[in-house]
Structure formats: structure tokens, C-alpha cells
C-alpha positions as a printed Julia matrix, in Angstrom:
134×3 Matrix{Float64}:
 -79.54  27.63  -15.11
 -79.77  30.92  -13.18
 -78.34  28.71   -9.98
 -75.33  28.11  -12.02
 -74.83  31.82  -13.17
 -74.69  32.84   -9.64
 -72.34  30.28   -8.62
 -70.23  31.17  -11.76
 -70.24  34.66  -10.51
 -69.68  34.02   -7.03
 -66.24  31.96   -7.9
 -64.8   34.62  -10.17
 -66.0   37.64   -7.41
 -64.96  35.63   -4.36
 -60.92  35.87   -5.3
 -61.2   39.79   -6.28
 -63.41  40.39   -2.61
 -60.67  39.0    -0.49
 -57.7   40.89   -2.56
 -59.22  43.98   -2.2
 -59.66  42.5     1.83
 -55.84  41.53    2.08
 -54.8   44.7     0.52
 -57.03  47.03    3.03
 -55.49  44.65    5.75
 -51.71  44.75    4.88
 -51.72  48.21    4.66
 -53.12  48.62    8.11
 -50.68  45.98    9.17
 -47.87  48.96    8.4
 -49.97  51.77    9.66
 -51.1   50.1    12.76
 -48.92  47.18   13.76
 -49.83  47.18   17.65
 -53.58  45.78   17.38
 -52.1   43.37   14.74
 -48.6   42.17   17.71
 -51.7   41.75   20.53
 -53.18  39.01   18.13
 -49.97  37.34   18.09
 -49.02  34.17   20.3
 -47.08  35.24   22.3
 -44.24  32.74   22.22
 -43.67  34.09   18.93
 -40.4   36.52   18.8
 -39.96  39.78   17.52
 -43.79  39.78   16.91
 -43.68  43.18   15.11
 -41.91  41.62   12.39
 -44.08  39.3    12.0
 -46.44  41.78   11.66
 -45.03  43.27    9.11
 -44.09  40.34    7.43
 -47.81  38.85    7.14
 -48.86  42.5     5.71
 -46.4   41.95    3.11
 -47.77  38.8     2.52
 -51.5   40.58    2.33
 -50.14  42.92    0.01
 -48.53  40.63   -1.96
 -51.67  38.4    -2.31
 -53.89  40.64   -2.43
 -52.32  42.26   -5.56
 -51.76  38.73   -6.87
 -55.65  37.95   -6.67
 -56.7   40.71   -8.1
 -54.56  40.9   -11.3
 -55.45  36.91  -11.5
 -52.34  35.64  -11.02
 -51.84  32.03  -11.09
 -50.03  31.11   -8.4
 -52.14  33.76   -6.02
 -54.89  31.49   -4.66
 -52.74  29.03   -3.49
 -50.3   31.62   -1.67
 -53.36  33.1    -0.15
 -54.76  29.81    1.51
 -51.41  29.18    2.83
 -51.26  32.79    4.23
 -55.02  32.65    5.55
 -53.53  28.93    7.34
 -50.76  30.92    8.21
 -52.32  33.32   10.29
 -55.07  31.31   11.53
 -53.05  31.17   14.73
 -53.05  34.9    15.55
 -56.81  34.9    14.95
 -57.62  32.06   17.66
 -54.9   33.31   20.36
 -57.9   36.65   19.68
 -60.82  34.59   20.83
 -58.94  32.94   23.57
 -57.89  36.21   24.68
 -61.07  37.93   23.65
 -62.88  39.63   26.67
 -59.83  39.8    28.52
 -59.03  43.03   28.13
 -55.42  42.36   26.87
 -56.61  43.15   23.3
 -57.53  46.85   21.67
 -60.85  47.96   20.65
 -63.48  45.67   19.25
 -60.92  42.85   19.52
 -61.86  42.57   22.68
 -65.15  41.15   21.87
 -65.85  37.6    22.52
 -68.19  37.27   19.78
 -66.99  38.65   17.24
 -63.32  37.36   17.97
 -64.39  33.95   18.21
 -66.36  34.59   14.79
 -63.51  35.13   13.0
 -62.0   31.92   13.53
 -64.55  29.8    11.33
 -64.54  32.63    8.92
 -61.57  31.73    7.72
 -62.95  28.29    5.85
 -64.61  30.68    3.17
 -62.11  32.91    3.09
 -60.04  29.97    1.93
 -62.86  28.72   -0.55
 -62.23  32.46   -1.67
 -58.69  32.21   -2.31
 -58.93  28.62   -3.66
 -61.66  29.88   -6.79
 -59.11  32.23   -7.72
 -58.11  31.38  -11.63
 -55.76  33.55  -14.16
 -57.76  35.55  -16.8
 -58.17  33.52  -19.65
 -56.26  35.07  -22.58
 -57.37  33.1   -25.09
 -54.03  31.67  -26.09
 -53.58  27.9   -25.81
């Protein structure tokens, strides 16, 4: 019993975790767009607004998850899909020293790529608060 309690918990934290994550990230996708445009690939035009596209996206989503929206877990698989590009051009750029800061780092760049599977999980366990009208 106290294995499903847990679980329970996890699925109804998991959603609220990652909007408070894609809220901390779209806002830094505004105040710091370059780390986000060396991510990028680079066939990609006009990367900045893509940028600041995808943080509006975060934002979005993020606010969505966390006021248990209905259609938020859905739109924030497809985002964390969406951007799963941008995070393995980072680990096949990672020690190059094309990319900023930590980004740079082969491990942790190439960590972030399978991280992405529970972030979806996350985003897929979000649900709408139950009201308790039919």
C-alpha cells in the first residue's frame, strides 16, 4: 500500500516539478538568449527567435502545469520533443568549446539528452484538479 502512495504522489508532484522547471527556464530564455541560440542547430534561421519562441512556450507550459490545466501535459511533451533537437546538437558540440559555460561539458551535455524521457513521463502525469463536478 505505501508503494502505491508514493507512486500516487510522485504522478501528481512530477507535473508541478517540471512547471516550476519550464517557468525558471523560459524566463532565462528572455534574460539570457545567447547560451540558449549556441544550443540551436544551426541550420535553423533567425535562431534568437526561436529562442524566444520556445521560452514562451516554457512559460506558457509551465503556468499551464502548474494551475492543472488540461490540455498542459500534452503541450509540454510536444515542447520537451520539440526541443529535444537543441539539446543533442549540445552533446555533439559539447567539449568543443563552441558552447558557454558548463555547456561545454561532455557529460553533463550528453546527460541531458536521455533526461528528457522522464521529463516527458512528467508532463504526461499531469491531470486537471478534480473539482468535484461531473
Amino acid at each position: 500500500m505505501k508503494d502505491r502512495t508514493t507512486g500516487r504522489r510522485l504522478r501528481e508532484r512530477a507535473p508541478l516539478a517540471l512547471g516550476g522547471m519550464f517557468l525558471a527556464a523560459g524566463m532565462l530564455h528572455f534574460a539570457k538568449p545567447k547560451p540558449f541560440e549556441a544550443i540551436m542547430p544551426r541550420r535553423l534561421p533567425e535562431r534568437r527567435a526561436w529562442v524566444y519562441a520556445s521560452g514562451a512556450a516554457e512559460l506558457a507550459c509551465g503556468a499551464g502545469l502548474l494551475t492543472r490545466r488540461k490540455w498542459a501535459g500534452r503541450a509540454s511533451a510536444a515542447l520537451l520533443l520539440a526541443v529535444w533537437p537543441a539539446n543533442v546538437q549540445m552533446a555533439l558540440d559539447s567539449g568543443s568549446g563552441r558552447l558557454p559555460g558548463v555547456a561545454d561539458n561532455k557529460a553533463l551535455a550528453w546527460g541531458r539528452v536521455p533526461l528528457q524521457i522522464p521529463l516527458i513521463w512528467a508532463a504526461l502525469q499531469s491531470r486537471p484538479k478534480d473539482t468535484g463536478r461531473s
